[in-house]
C-alpha positions as CSV (number, residue, x, y, z in Angstrom):
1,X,-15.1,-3.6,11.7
2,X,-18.0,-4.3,9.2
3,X,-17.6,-4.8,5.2
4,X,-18.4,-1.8,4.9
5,X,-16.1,0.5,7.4
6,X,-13.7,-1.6,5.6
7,X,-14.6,-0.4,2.2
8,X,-15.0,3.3,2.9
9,X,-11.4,2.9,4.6
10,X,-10.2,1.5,1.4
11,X,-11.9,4.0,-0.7
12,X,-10.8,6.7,1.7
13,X,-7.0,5.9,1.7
14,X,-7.4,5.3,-2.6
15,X,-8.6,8.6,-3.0
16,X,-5.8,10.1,-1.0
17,X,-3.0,8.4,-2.8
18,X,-4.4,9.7,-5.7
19,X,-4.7,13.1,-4.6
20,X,-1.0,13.0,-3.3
21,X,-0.2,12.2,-7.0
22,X,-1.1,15.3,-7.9
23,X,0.9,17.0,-4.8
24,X,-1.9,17.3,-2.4
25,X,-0.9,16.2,1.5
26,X,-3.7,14.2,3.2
27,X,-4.4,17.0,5.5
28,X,-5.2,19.0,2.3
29,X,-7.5,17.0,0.5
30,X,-10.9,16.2,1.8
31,X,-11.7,12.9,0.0
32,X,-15.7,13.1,1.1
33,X,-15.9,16.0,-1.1
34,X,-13.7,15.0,-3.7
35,X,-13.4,18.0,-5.3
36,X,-10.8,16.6,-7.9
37,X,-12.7,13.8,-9.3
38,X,-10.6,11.2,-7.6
39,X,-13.5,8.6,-7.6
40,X,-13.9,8.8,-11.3
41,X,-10.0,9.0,-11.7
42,X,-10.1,5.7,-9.8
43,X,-12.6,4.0,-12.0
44,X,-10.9,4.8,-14.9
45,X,-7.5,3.2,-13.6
46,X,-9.6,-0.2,-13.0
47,X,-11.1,0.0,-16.1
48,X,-7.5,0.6,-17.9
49,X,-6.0,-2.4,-15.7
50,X,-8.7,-4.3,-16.4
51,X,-8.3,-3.8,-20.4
52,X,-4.6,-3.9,-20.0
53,X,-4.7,-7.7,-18.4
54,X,-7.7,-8.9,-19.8
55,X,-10.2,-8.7,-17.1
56,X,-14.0,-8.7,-17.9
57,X,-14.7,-4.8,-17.2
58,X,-18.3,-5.5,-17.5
59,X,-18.8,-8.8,-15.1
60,X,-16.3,-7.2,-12.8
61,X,-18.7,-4.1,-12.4
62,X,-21.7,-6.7,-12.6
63,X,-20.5,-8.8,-9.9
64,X,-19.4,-5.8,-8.0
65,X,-22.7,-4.6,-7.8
66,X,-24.1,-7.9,-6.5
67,X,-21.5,-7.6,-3.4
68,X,-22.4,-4.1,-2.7
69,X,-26.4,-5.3,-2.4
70,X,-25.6,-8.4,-0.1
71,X,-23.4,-5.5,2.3
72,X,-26.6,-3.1,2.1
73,X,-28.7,-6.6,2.9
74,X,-26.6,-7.4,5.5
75,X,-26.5,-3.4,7.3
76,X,-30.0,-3.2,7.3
77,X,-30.6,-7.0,8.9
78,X,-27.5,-7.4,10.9
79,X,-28.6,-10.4,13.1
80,X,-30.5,-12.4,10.1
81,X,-29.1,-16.2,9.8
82,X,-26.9,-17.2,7.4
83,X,-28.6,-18.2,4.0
84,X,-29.2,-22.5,4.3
């Protein structure tokens, strides 16, 4: 399983347990629509955890973004060598 079947897993079961917090099933919710606004629901809950324990909110989404760019790098040249 790639990074990034991992992450849309991840996301996927996330938005679920957030839509069962508001009584949904997971057979009722479809999480690629997100109808609800589960995603930004989610976001908001890192950035309140983050606040609440003193994370760095800004370097977390910074550093976040830098991961997300070397999976896309790595999708679209699956068989490149590793950086020397």
């Amino acid at each position: 399983m790639s990074t990034r079947d991992t992450m849309l897993e991840i996301a996927r079961e996330a938005i679920l347990h957030r839509a069962s917090r508001d009584g949904y099933a997971p057979d009722e919710y479809a999480p690629v629509e997100d109808d609800e606004g589960y995603v930004i629901s989610l976001l908001i809950a890192l950035h309140h955890w983050c606040q609440a324990h003193g994370i760095d909110w800004p370097s977390e989404l910074a550093r976040s973004q830098d991961l997300f760019d070397e999976d896309l790098a790595e999708l679209a040249c699956p068989f490149s060598a590793p950086p020397i």
